[in-house]
GUNUTOR-124530 format. One record per residue: x, z, y of N, C-alpha, C in turn. Coordinates in nm, 4 decimals. Example, Ala and Ser with C-alpha at 12.3 -4.5 7.8 and 13.67 -1.06 7.14 Angstrom:
2
+----------+----------+----------+----------+----------+----------+----------+----------+----------+
:      nxx :      nzz :      nyy :     caxx :     cazz :     cayy :      cxx :      czz :      cyy :
+----------+----------+----------+----------+----------+----------+----------+----------+----------+
:   1.3190 :   0.7800 :  -0.5690 :   1.2300 :   0.7800 :  -0.4500 :   1.3200 :   0.7800 :  -0.3300 :
:   1.2850 :   0.7080 :  -0.2250 :   1.3670 :   0.7140 :  -0.1060 :   1.2900 :   0.7870 :   0.0030 :
+----------+----------+----------+----------+----------+----------+----------+----------+----------+
//
This chain:
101
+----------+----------+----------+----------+----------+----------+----------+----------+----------+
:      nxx :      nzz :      nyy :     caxx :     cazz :     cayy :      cxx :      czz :      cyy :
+----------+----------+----------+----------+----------+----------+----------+----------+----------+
:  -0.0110 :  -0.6271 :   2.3030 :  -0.1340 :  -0.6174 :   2.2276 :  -0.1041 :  -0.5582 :   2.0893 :
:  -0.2000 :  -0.4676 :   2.0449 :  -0.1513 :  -0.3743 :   1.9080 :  -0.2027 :  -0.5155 :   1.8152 :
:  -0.0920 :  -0.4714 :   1.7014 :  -0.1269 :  -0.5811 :   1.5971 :  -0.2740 :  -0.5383 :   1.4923 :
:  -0.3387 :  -0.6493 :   1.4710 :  -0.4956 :  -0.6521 :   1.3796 :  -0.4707 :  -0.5995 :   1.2649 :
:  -0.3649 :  -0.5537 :   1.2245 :  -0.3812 :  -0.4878 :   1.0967 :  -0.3176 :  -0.3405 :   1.0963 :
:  -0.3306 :  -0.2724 :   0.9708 :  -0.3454 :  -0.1281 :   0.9565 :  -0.1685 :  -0.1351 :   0.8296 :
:  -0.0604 :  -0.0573 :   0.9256 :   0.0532 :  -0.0655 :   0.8602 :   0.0340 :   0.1009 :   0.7833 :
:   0.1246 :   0.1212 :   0.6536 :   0.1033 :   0.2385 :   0.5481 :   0.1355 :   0.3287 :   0.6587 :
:   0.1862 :   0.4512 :   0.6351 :   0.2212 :   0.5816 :   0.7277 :   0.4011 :   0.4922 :   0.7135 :
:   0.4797 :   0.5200 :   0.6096 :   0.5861 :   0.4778 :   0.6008 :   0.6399 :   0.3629 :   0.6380 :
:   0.5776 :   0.2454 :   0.6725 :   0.5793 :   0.1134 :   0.7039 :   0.6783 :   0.1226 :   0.8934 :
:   0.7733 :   0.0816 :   0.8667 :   0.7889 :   0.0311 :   1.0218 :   0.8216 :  -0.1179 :   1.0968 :
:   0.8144 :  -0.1305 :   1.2025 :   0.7879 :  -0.2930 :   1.2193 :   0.9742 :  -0.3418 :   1.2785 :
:   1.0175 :  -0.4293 :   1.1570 :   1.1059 :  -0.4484 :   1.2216 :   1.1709 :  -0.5766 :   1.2716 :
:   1.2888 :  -0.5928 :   1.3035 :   1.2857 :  -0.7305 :   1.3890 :   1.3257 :  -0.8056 :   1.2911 :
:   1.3194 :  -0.9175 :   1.2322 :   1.3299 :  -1.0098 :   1.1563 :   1.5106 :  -1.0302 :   1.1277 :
:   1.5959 :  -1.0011 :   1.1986 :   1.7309 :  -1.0464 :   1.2258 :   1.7821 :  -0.9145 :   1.1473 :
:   1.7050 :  -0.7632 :   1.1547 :   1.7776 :  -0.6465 :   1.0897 :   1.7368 :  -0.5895 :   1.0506 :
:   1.5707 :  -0.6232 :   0.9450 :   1.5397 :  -0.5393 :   0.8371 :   1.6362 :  -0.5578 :   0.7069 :
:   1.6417 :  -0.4990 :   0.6145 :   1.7137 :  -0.5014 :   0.5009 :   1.6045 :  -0.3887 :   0.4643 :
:   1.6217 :  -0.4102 :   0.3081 :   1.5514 :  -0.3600 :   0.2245 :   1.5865 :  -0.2216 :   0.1855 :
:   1.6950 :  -0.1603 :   0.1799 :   1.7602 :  -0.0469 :   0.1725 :   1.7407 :   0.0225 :   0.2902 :
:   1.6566 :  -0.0283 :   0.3777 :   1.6227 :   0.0731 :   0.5088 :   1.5155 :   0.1396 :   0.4807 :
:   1.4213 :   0.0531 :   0.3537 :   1.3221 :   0.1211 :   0.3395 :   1.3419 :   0.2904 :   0.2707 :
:   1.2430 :   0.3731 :   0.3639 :   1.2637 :   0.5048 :   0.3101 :   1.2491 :   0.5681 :   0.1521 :
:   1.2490 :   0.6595 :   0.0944 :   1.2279 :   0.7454 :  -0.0718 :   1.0853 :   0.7290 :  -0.0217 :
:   0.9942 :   0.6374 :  -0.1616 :   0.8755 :   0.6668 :  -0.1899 :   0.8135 :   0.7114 :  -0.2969 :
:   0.8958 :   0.8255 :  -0.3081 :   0.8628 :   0.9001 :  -0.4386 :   0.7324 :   0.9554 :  -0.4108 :
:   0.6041 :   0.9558 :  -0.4913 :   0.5001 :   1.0062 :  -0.4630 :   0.3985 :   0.8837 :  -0.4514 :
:   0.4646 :   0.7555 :  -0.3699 :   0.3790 :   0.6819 :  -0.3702 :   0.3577 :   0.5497 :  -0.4593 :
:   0.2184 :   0.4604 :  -0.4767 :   0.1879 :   0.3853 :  -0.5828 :   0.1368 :   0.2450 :  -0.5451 :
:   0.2428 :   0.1370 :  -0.5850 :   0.2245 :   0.0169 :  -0.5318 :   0.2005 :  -0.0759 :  -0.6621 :
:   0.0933 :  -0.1646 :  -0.6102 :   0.0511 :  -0.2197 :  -0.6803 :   0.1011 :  -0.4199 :  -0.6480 :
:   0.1501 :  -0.4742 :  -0.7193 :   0.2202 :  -0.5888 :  -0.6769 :   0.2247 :  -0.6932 :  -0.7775 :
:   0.1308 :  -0.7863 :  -0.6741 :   0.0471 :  -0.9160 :  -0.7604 :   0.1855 :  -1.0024 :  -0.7951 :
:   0.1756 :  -1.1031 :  -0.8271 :   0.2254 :  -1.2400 :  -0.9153 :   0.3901 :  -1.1493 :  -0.9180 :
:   0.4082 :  -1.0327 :  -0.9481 :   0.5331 :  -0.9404 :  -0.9832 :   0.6401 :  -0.9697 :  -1.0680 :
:   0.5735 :  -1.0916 :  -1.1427 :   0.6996 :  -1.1693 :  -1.2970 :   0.7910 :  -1.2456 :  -1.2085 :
:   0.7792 :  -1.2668 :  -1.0807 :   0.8696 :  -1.3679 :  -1.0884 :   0.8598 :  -1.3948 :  -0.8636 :
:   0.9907 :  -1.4372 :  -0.8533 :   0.9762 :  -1.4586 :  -0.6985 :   0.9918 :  -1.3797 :  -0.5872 :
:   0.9041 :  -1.3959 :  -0.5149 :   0.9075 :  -1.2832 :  -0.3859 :   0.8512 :  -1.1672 :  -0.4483 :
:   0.7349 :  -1.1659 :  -0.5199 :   0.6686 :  -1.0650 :  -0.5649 :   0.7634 :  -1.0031 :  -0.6945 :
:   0.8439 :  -1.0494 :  -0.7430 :   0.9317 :  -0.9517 :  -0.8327 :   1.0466 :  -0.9231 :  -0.7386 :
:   1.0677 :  -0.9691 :  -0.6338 :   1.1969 :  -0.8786 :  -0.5361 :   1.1106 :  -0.7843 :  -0.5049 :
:   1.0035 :  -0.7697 :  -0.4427 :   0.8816 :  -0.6862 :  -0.3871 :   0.9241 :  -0.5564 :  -0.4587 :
:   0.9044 :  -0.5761 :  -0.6035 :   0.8568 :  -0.4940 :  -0.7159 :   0.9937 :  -0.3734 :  -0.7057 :
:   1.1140 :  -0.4820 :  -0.7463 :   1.2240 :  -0.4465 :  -0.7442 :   1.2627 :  -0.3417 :  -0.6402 :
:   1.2535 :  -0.4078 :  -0.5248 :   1.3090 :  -0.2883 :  -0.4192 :   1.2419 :  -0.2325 :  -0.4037 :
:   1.0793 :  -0.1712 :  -0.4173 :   1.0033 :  -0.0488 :  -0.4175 :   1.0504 :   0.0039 :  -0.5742 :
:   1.0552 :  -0.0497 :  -0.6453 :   1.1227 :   0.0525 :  -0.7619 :   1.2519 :   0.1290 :  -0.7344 :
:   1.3550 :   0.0690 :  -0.6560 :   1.4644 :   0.1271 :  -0.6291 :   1.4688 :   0.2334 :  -0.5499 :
:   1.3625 :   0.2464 :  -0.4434 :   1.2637 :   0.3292 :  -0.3586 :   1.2143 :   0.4746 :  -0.4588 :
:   1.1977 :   0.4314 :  -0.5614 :   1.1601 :   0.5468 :  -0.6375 :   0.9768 :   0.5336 :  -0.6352 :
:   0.9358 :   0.4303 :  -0.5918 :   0.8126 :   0.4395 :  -0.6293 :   0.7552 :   0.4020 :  -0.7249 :
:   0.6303 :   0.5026 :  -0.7722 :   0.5645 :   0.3977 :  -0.9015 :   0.5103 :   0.2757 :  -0.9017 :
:   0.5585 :   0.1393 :  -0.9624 :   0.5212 :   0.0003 :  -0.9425 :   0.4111 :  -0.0378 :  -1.0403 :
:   0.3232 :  -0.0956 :  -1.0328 :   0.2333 :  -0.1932 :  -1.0828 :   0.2735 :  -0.3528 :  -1.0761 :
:   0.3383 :  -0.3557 :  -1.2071 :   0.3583 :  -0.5393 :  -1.1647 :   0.2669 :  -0.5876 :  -1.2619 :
:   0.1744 :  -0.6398 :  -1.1323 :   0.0426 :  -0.7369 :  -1.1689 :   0.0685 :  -0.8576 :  -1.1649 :
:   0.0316 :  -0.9638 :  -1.3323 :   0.0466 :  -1.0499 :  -1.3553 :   0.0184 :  -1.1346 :  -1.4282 :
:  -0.0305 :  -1.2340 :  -1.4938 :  -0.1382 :  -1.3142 :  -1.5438 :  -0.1126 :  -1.3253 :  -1.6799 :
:   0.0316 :  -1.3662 :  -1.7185 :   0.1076 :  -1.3564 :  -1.8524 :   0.1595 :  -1.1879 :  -1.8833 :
:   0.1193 :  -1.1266 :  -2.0076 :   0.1812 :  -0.9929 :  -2.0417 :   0.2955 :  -1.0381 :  -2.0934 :
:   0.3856 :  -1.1335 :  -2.1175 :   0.5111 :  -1.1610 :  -2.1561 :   0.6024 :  -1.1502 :  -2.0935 :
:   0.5461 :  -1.1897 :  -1.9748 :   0.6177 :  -1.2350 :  -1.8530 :   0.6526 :  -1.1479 :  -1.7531 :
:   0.5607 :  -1.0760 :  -1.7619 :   0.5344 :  -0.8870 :  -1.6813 :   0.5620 :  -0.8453 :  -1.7484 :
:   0.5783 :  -0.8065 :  -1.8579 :   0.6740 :  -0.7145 :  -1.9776 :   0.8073 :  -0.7189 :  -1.9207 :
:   0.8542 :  -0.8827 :  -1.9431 :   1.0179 :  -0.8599 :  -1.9122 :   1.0445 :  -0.8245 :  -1.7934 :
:   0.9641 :  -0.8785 :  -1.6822 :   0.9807 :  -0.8183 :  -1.5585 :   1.0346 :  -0.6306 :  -1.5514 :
:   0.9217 :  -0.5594 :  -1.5775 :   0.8994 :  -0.4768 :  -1.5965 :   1.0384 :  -0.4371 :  -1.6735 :
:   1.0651 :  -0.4537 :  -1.8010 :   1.1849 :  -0.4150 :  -1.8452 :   1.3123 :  -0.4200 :  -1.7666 :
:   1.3245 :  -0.5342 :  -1.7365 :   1.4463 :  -0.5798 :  -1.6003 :   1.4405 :  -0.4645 :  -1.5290 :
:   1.3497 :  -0.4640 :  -1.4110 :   1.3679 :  -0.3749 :  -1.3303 :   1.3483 :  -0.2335 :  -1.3288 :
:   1.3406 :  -0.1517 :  -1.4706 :   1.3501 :  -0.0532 :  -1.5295 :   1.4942 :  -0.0673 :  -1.5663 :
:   1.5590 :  -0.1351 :  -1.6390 :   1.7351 :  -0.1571 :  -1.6292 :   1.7926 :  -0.1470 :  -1.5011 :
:   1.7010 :  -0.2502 :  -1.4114 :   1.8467 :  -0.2192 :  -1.2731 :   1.7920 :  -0.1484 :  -1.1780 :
:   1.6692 :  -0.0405 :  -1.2066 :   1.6444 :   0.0423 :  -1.1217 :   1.6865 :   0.2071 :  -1.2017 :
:   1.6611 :   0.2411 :  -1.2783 :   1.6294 :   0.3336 :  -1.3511 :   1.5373 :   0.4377 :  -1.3331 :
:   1.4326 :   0.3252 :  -1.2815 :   1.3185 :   0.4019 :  -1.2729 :   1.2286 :   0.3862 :  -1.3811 :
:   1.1826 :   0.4602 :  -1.4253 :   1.0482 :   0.4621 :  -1.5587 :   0.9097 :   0.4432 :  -1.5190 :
:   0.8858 :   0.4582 :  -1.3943 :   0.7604 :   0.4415 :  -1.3657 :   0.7329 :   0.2750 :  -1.2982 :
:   0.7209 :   0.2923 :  -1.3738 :   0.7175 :   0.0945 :  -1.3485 :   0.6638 :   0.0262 :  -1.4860 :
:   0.5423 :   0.0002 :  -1.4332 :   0.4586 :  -0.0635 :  -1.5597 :   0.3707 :  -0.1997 :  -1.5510 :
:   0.3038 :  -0.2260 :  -1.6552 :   0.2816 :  -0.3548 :  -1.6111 :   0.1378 :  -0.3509 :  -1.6603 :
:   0.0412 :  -0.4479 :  -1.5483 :  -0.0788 :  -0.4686 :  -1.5380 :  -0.1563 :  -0.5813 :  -1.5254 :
:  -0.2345 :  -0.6219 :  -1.6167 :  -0.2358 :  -0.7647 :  -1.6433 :  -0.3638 :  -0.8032 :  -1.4916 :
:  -0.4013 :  -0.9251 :  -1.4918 :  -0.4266 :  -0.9067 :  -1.3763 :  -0.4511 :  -1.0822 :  -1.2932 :
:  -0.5194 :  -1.1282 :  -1.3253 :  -0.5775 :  -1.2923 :  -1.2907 :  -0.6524 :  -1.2680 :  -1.1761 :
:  -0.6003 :  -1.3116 :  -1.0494 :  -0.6626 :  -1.3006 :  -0.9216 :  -0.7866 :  -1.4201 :  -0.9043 :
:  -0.7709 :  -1.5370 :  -1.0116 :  -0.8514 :  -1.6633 :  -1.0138 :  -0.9617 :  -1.6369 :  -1.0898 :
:  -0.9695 :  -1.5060 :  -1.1541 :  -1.0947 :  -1.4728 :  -1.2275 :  -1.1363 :  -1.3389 :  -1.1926 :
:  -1.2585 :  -1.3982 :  -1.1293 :  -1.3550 :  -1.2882 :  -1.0157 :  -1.3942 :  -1.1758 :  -1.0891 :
:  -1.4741 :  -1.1925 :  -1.2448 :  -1.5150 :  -1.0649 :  -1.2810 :  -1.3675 :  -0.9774 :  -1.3281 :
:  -1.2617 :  -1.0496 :  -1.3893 :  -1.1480 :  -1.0036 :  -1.4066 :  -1.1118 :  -0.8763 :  -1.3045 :
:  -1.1418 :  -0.9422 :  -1.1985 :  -1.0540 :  -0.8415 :  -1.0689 :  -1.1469 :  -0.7165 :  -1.0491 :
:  -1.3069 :  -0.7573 :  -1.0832 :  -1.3669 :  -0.6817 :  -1.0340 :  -1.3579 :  -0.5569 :  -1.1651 :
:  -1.3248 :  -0.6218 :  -1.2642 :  -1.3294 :  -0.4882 :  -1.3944 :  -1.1805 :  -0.4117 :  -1.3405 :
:  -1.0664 :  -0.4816 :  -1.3272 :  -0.9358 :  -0.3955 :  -1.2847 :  -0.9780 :  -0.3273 :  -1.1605 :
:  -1.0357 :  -0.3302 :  -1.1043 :  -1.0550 :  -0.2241 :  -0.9706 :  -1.1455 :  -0.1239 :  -0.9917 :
:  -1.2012 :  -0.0981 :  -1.0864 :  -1.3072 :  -0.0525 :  -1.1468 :  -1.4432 :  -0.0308 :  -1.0610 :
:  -1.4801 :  -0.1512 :  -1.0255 :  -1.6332 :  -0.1968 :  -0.9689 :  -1.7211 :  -0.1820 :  -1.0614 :
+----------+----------+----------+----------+----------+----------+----------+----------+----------+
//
């Protein structure tokens, strides 16, 4: 049965035992946007699509906190396109002004 959701063009499905993150392909060109990004899964997220070469959005509730993020992984990526976007998923008109509704 095909899976219910819609994977990117670049996205491939892999087996849990032998994805690694360095399999992912050069996404130079493309633009990811990546919620609670200061810290966790979502700053590894950030990290290895920056290393990818893509432009990152690390979206995050504190600008202190996404700053340093952001700085970090501009040091151990040396990528420049990696910026930071403030960004409260718990406040509705918030989200709806960042998406520009």
């Amino acid at each position: 049965m095909a899976p219910n959701f819609i994977l990117p063009p670049f996205a491939k499905v892999y087996d849990d035992k032998t994805w690694r993150a360095d399999k992912l392909p050069d996404l130079s060109g493309k633009v990811a946007l990546v919620t609670g990004a200061n810290t966790s899964l979502g700053y590894q997220t950030a990290l290895e699509l920056a290393r990818k070469n893509a432009t990152v959005f690390v979206a995050a509730r504190s600008k202190e906190k996404g700053d340093a993020a952001v700085t970090k992984i501009k040091e151990l990526t040396k990528n420049d396109k990696v910026h930071f976007h403030r960004l409260d998923l718990a406040d509705v008109l918030e989200v709806r002004i960042s998406l520009g509704d």
